[in-house]
C-alpha positions in Angstrom: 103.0 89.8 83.2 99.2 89.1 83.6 97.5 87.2 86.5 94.4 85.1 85.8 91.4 86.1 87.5 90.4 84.0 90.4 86.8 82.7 90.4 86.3 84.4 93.2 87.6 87.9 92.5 86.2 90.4 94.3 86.4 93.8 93.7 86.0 96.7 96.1 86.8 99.9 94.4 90.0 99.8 92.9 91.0 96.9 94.6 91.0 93.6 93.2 91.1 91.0 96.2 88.9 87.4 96.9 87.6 85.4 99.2 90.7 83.6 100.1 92.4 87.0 100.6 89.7 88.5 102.7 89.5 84.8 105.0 93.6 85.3 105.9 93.5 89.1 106.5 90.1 88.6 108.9 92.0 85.0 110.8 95.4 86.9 110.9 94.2 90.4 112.6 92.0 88.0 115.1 95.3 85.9 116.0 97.3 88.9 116.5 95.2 91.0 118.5 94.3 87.6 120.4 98.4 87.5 121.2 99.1 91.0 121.4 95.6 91.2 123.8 97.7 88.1 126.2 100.6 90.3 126.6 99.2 93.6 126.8 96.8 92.4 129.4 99.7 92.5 132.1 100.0 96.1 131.1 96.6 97.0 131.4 94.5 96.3 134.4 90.8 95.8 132.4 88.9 92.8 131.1 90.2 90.8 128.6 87.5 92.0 126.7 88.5 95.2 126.6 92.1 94.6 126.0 91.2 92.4 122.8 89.7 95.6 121.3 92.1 97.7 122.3 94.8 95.2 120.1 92.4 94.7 117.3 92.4 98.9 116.7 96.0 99.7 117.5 97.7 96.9 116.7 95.3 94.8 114.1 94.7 97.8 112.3 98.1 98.8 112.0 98.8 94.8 110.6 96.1 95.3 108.7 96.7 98.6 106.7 100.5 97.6 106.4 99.4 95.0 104.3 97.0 96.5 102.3 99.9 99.9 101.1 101.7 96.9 100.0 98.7 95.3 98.0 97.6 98.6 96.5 101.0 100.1 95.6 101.5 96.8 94.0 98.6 96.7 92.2 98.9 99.8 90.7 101.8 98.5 89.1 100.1 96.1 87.6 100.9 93.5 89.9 99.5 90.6 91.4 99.2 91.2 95.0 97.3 89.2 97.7 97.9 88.4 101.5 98.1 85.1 102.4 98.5 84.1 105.8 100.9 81.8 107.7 98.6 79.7 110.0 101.3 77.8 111.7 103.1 81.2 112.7 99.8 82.3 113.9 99.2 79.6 116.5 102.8 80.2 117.5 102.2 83.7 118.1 99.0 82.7 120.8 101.0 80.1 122.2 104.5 82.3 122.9 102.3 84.8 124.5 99.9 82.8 126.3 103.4 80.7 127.6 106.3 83.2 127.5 104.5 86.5 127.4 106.3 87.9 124.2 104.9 88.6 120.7 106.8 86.8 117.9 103.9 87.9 114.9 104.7 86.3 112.0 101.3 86.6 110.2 101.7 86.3 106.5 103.1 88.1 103.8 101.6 90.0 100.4 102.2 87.7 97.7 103.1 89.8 95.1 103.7 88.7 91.0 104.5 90.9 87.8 106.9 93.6 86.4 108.7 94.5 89.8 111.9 95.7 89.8 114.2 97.4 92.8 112.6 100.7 92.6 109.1 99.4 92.0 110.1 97.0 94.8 111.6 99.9 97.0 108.2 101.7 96.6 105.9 98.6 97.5 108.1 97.9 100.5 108.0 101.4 101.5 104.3 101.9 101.5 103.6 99.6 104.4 106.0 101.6 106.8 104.8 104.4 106.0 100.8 103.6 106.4 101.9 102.7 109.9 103.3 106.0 110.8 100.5 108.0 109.3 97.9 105.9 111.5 100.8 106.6 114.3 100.3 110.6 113.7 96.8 110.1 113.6 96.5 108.3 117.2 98.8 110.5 118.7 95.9 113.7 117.4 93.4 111.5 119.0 95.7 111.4 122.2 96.1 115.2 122.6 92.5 115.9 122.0 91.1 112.7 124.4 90.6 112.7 128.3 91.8 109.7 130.7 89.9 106.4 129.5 89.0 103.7 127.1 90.2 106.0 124.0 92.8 107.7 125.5 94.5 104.1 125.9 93.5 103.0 122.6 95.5 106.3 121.3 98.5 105.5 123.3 99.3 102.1 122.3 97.8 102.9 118.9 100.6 105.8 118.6 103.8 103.4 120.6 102.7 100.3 118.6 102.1 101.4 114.8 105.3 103.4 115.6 107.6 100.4 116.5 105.9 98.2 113.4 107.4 101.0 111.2 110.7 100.2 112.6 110.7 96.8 112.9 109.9 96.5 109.1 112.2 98.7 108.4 115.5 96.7 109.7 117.7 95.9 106.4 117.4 92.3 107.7 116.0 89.0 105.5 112.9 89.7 103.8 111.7 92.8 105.3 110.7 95.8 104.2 113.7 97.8 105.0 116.0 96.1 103.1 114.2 96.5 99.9 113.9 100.1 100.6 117.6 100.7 101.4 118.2 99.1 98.5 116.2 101.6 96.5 116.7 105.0 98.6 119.1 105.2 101.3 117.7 108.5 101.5 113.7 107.2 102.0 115.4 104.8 104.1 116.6 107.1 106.2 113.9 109.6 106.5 111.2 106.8 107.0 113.4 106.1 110.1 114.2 109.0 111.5 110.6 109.8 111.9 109.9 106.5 113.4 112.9 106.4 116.2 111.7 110.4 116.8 107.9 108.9 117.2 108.9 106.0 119.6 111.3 109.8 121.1 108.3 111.1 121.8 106.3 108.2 123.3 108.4 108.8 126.7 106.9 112.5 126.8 103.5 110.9 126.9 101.6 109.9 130.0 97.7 107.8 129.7 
């Protein structure tokens, strides 16, 4: 199947993306370190300024690369494959944690159209999971190597965090990632979380 070009294609690289696409990735990574920044806040005792950067690298970046292994997997396959953004979930996201204190991130979803099958599928699904635990083994090099401060925090919740996204998404539950991928490999499946549950392991053997 063949997509029609959007007017306002853009192409960086390989990637074919727009101006729509690029306007939801930028609004969703601001709304979700915004929320993530509320709860975190009671975790960390700096500025609020600070604590919004240290969501917008850890967890922002880990939303944001998640999406984009989806997009170019996808797109390698010939497929369509933009993010589009669910604003309403968004603003629900600020409010729980301004309100409640929890993170319920619902952010949007690659929109993907074109010859996809369950192993094609199994392989798009699989590449955002596994783009979170690579940036996961990189924060955790960062943390070895980085003395008590601004990065050494950034490291730790950038390790915990892009950890537990990988399993989260990976739950054989609805419309998420894991269930594609089971459906594929159960033995991906498995190995993509047994190295996340051993990650979040390891978190407890780690002190800021």
């Amino acid at each position: 199947m063949k997509y029609v070009h959007d007017p306002t294609q853009i192409i960086i690289g390989k990637i074919n993306t727009s101006e729509k696409e690029i306007k939801d990735l930028i609004k969703a990574w601001i709304a979700i370190s915004i929320a993530f920044a509320v709860v975190l806040r009671g975790a960390i005792q700096l500025s609020f300024y600070k604590v919004f950067i240290i969501a917008a690298v850890t967890v922002g970046t880990g939303f944001l690369l998640h999406e984009l292994g989806h997009k170019i997997v996808a797109q390698r396959y010939g497929c369509f494959a933009e993010f589009r953004s669910f604003d309403q979930m968004l603003l629900l996201a600020i409010i729980m944690s301004i309100f409640l204190k929890v993170i319920f991130a619902a952010p949007g979803a690659v929109m993907i159209s074109g010859p996809v099958g369950i192993r094609r599928n199994g392989r798009i699904s699989a590449a955002g999971p596994v783009v979170n635990l690579i940036l996961a083994l990189f924060f955790y090099s960062i943390l070895l190597i980085s003395e008590a401060g601004l990065l050494k925090i950034i490291a730790f919740y950038g390790f915990f965090i892009n950890s537990w996204l990988a399993l989260f998404n990976m739950l054989p539950l609805w419309n998420l990632d894991g269930a594609k991928v089971l459906r594929w490999d159960k033995k991906i499946y498995g190995i993509i979380v047994a190295v996340a549950v051993a990650f979040l392991f390891l978190q407890n053997f780690i002190s800021m």
